[in-house]
N, C-alpha and C positions, 0 to 999 in steps of 0.2 A: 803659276807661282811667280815667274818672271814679270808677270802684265801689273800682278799687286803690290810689287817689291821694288818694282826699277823706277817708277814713280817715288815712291822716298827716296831711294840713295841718290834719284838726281837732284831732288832738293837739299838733301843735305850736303851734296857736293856744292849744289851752287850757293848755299847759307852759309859753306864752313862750320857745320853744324858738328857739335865735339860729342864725346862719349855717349854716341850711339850705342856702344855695346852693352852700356848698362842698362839702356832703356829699351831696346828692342831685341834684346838675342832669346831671349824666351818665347818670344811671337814667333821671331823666326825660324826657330828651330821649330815652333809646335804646327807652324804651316807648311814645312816642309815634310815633316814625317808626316802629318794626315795625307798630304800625296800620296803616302805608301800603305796606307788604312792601320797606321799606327796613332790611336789614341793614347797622347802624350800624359796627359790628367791619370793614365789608371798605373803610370810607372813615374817612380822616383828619379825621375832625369835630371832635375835644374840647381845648380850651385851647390854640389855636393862641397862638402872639406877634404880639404886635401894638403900634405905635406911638400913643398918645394923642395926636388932632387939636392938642386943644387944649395940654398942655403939652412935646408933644414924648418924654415921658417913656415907657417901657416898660413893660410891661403883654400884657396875655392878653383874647381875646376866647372867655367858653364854648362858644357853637358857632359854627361859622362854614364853610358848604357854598359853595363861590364859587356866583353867581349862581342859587342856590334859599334859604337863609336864612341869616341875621346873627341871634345873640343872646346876652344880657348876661342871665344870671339874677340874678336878686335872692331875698333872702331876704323874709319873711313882712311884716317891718317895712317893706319894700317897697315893696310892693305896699298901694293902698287898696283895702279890704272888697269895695267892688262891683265892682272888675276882678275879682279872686277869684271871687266867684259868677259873673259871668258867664263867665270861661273853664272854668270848672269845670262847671256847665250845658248846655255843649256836648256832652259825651263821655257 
């Protein structure tokens, strides 16, 4: 996961390349769950609707499995440096 993934983020670190999250958080989520022999295609994961707590307003959540995970990718700008290494570290 790591060897296919850290080759992009270093390029877009080093491009200042912007709203990565709209264009790759699908990929990456779907490459990271077939790590776990979760084919992502046979479940409803990606940009479900969803209501924002706080202003009531409409809106989309990237993934969202009821009751195994909840996530909000963000792009590079993001995220700070050492979350980066260390999720990246793992894999």
């Amino acid at each position: 996961m790591a060897s296919h993934w850290r080759p992009r983020i270093d390029e877009w670190k080093s491009t200042d390349k912007r709203h990565t999250e709209k264009s790759h958080a699908q990929q990456f989520w779907s490459d990271l769950l077939r790590c776990f022999g979760v084919i992502p295609e046979r479940i409803d994961l990606f940009e479900r609707d969803a209501a924002r707590a706080s202003t009531g307003n409409a809106g989309y959540i990237d993934l969202f499995w009821s009751g195994v995970v909840l996530d909000e990718f963000k792009s590079l700008l993001g995220v700070h440096p050492s979350r980066m290494n260390m999720s990246m570290s793992a894999g």
